[in-house]
Backbone bond lengths (Angstrom), bond angles and torsions (degrees), N, CA, C in turn:
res aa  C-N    CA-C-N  psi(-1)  N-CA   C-N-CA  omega(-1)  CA-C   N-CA-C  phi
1 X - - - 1.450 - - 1.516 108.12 -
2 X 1.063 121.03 135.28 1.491 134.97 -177.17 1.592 103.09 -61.50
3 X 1.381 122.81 136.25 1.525 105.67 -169.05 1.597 108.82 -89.36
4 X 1.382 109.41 -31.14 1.395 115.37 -169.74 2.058 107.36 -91.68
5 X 1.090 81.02 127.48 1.507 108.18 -166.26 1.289 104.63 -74.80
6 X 1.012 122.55 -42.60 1.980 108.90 160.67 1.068 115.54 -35.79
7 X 1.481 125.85 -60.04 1.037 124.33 -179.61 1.751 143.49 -76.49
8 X 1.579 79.72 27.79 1.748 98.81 178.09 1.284 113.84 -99.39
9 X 1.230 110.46 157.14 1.589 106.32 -159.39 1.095 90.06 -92.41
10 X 2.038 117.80 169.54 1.649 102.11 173.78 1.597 127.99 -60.53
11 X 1.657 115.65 -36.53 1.271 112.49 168.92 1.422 119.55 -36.84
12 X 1.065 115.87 -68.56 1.619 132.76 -167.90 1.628 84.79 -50.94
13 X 1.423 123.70 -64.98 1.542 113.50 -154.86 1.814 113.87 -54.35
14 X 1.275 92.49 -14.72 1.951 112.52 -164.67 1.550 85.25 -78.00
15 X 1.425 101.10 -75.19 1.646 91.76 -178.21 1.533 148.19 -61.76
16 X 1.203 97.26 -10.28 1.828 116.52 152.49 1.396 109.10 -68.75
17 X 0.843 109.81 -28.69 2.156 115.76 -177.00 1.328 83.87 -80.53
18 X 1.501 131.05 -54.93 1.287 120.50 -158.42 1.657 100.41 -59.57
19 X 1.492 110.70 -66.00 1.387 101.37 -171.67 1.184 141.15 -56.62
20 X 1.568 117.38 -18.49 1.422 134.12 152.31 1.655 116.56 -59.73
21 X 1.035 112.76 -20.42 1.821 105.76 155.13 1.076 109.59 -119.09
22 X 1.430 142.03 18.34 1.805 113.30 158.08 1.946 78.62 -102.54
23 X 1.008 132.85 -3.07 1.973 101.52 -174.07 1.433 85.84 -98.23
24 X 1.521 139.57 -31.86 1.309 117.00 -179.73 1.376 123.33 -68.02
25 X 1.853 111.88 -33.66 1.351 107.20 157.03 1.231 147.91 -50.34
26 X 1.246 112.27 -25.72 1.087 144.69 163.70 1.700 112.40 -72.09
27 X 1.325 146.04 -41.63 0.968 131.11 145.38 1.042 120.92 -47.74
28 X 1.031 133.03 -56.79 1.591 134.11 -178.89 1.209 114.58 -67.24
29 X 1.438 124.07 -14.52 1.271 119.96 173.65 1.678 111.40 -80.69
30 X 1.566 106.78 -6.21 1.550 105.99 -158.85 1.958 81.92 -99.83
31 X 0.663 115.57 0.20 1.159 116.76 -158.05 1.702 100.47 -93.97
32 X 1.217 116.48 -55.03 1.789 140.06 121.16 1.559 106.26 7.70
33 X 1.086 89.76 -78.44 1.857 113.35 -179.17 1.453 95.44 -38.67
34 X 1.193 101.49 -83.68 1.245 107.69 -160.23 1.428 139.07 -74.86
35 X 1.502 104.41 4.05 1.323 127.93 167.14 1.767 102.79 -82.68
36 X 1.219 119.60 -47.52 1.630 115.43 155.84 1.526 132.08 -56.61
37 X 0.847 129.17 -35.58 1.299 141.02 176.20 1.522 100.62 -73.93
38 X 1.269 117.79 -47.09 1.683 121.35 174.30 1.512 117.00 -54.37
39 X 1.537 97.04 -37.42 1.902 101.24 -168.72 1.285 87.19 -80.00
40 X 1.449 130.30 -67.72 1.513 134.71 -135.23 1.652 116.63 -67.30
41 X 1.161 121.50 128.42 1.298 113.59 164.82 1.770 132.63 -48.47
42 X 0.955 105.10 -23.59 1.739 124.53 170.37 1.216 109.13 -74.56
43 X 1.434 107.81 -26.42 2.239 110.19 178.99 1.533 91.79 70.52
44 X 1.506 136.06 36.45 1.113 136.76 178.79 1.455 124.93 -126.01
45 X 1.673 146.01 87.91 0.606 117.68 168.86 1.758 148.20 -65.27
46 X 0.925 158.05 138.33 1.660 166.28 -160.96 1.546 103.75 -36.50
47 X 1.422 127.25 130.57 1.279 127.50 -146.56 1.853 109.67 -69.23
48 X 1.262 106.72 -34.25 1.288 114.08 176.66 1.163 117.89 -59.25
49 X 1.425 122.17 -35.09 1.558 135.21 -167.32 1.699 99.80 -66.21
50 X 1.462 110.26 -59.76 1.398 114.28 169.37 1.275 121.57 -57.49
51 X 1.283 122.64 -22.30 1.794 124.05 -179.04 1.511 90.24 -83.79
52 X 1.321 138.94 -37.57 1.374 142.70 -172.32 1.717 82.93 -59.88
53 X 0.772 121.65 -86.24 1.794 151.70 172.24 1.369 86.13 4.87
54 X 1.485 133.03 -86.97 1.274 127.87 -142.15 1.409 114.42 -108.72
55 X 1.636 94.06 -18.54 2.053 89.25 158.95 1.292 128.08 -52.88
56 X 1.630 107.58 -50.88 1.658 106.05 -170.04 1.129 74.85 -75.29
57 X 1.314 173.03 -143.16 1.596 148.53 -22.47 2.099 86.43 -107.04
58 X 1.155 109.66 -31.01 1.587 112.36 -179.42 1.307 121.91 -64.61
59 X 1.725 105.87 -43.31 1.474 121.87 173.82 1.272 120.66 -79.45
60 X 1.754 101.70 -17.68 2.089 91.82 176.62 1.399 110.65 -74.70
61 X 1.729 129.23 -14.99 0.635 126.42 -153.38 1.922 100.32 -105.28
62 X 1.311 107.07 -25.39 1.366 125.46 137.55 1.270 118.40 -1.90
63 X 1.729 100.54 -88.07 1.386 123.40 -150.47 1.885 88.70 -78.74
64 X 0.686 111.15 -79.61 1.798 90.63 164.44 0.990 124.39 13.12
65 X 1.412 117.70 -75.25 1.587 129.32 -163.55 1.931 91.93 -75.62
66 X 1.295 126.75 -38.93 1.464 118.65 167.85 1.456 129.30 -79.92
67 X 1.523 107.67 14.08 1.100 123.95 159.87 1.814 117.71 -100.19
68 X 0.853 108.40 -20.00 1.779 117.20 -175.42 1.466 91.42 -95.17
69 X 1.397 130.33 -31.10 1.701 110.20 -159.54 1.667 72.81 -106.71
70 X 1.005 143.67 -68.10 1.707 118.04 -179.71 1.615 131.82 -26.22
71 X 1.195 110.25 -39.25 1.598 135.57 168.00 1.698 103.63 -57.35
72 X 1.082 108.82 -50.73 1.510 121.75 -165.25 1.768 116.65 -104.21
73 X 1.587 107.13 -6.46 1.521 104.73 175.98 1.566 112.45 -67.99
74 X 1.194 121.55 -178.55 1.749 130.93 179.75 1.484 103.41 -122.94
75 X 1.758 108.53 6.11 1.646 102.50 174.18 1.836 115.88 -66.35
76 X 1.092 123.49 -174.13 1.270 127.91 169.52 1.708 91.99 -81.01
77 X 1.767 103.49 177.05 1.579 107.04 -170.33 1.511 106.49 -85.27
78 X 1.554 110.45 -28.55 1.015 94.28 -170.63 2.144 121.56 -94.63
79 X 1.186 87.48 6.88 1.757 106.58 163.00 1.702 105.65 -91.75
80 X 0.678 102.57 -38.37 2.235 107.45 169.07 1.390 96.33 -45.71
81 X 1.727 103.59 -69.48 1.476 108.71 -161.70 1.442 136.42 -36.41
82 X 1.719 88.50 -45.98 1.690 123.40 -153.98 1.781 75.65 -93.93
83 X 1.475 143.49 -51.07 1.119 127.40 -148.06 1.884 97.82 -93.57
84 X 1.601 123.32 3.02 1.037 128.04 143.34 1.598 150.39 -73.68
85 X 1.536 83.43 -36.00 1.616 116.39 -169.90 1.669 100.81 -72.60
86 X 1.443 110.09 -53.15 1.581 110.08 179.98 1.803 106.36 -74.58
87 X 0.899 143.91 -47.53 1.407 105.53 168.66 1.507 124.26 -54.14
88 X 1.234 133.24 -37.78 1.183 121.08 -179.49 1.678 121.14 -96.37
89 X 1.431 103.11 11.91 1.406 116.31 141.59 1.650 122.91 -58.35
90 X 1.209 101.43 -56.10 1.186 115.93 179.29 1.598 117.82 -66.62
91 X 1.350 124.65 -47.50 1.358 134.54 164.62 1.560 125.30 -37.99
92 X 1.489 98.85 -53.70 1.467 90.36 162.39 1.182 118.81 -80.41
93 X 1.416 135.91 -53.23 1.793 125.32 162.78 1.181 114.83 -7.67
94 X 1.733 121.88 -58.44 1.327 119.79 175.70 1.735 110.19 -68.22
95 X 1.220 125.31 -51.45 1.295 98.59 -170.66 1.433 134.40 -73.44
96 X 1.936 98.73 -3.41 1.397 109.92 175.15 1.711 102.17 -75.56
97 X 1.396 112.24 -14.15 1.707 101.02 -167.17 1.489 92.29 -93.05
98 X 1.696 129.93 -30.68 1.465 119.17 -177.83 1.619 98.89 -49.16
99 X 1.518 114.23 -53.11 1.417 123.04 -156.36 1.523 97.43 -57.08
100 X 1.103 115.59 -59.62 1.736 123.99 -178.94 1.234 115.73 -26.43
101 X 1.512 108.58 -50.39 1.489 117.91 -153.57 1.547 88.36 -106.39
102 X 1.337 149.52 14.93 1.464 148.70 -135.20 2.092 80.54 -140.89
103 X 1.642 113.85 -60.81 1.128 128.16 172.73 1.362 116.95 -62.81
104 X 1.504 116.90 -36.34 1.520 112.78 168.89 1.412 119.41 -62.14
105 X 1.480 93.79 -61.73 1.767 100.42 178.99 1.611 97.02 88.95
106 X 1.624 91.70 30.32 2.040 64.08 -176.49 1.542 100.80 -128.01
107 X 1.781 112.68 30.07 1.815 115.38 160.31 1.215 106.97 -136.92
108 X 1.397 128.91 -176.71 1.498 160.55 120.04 0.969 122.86 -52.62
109 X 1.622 90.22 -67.67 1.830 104.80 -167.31 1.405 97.97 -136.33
110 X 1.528 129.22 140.15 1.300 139.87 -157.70 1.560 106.79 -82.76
111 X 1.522 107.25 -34.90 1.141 148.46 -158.17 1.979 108.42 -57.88
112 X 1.672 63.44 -55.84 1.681 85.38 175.74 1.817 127.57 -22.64
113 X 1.310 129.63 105.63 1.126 96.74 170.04 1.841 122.31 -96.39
114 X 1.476 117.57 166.67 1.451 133.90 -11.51 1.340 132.21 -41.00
115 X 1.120 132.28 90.92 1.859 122.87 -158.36 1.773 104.96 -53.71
116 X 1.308 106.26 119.51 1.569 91.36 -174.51 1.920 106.44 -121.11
117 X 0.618 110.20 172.11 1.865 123.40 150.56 0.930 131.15 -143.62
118 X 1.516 122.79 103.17 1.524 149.11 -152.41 1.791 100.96 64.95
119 X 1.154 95.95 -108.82 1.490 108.45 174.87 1.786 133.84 -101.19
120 X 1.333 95.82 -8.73 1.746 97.14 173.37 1.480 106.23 -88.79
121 X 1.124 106.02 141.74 1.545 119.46 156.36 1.746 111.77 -66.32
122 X 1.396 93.75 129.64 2.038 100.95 -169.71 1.755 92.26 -77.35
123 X 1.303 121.31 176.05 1.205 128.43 171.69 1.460 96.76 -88.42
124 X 1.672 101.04 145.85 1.736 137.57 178.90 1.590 90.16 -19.61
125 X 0.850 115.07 -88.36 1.654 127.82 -158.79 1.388 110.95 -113.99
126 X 1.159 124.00 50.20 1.424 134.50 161.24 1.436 103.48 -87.23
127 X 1.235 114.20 -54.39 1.711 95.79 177.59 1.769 136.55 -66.17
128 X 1.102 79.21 -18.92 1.679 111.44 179.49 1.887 93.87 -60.83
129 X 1.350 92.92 -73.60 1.617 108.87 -170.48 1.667 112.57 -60.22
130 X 1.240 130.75 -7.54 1.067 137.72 -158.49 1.590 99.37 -119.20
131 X 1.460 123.35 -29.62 1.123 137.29 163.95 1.827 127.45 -65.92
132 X 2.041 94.82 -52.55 1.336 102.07 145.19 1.299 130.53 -25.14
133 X 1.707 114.34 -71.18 1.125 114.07 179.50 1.731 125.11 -70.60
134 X 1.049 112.79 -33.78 1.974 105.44 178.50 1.496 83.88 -55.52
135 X 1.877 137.74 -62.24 1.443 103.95 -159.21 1.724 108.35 -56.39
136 X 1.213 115.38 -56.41 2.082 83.59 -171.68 1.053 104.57 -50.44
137 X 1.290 135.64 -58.10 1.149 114.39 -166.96 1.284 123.75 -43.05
138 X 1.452 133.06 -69.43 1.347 133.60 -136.20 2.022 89.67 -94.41
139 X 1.763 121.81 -35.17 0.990 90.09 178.79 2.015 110.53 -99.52
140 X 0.913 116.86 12.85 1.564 133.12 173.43 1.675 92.72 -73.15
141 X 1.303 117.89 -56.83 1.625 131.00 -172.34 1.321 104.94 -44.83
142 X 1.630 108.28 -71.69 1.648 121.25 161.67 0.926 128.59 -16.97
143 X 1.313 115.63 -65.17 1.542 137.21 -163.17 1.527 116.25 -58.83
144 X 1.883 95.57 -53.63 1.613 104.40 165.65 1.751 130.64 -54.98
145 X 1.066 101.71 -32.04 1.609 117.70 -169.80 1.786 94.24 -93.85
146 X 1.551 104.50 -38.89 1.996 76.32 171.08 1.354 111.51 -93.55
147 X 1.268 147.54 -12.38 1.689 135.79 164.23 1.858 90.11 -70.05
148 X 0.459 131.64 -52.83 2.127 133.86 165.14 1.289 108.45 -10.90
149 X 1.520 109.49 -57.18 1.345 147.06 -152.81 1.692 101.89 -87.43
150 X 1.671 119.43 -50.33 1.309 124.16 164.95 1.570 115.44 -85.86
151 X 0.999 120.22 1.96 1.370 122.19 170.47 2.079 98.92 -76.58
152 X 0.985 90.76 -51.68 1.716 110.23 -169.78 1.484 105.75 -49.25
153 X 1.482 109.50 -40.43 1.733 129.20 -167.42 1.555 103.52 -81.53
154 X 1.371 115.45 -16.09 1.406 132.09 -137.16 1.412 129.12 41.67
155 X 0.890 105.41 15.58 1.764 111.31 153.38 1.661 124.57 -28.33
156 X 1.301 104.07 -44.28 1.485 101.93 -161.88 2.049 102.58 -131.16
């Protein structure tokens, strides 16, 4: 990683922002953790809380890796950006819904149908469609920034 921060492109600078709040969330989410596991007789905190737990700490480390191939693609800046910006659009979406459902306490598995949050029933295929989209996004995002990345090598 380039040390001097001027010289980061905006992508890269987006996704250093990104990873400095999914790894702090992620601390604080362990923190979460372990305030449940402390109270509970099971030594267990609520399944979401832990999926909160190790996503952001998974995805800061993520946005990293879409910060080095953004830094290093041969796209224009503002195809970096947009092919940065939507995966870690999506990254936090998901870890705001672990947290949601982590604070509700009211799943396992999201998946589950009736798909609910707290007490409403989600619409038929909202999760479906919402799932749809993080894959283009997050691996569509990818995809651009590593052919970016072999364009640069001349690979591609």
């Amino acid at each position: 990683m380039i040390a001097d921060a001027a010289a980061l492109v905006p992508a890269a600078r987006l996704a250093l922002l990104g990873a400095g709040v999914f790894f702090l969330a992620g601390l604080v989410s362990g923190i979460w953790k372990y305030a449940h596991i402390a109270q509970r007789d099971d030594a267990q905190a609520p399944a979401y809380v832990d999926i909160a737990h190790r996503a952001a700490l998974l995805y800061a480390f993520a946005a990293l890796l879409l910060a080095q191939f953004a830094q290093l693609s041969a796209w224009s800046a503002a195809v970096n950006l947009w092919a940065t910006a939507l995966p870690l659009a999506f990254f936090a979406a998901a870890i705001g819904g672990y947290v949601l459902h982590g604070w509700l306490d009211d799943t396992d598995n999201q998946f589950r149908r009736p798909q609910r949050l707290g007490r409403r029933a989600l619409p038929k295929h909202g999760l479906a469609a919402f799932m749809a989209l993080l894959v283009i996004a997050e691996v569509g995002g990818f995809a651009v920034l590593f052919a970016g990345l072999l364009r640069a090598f001349g690979l591609l």
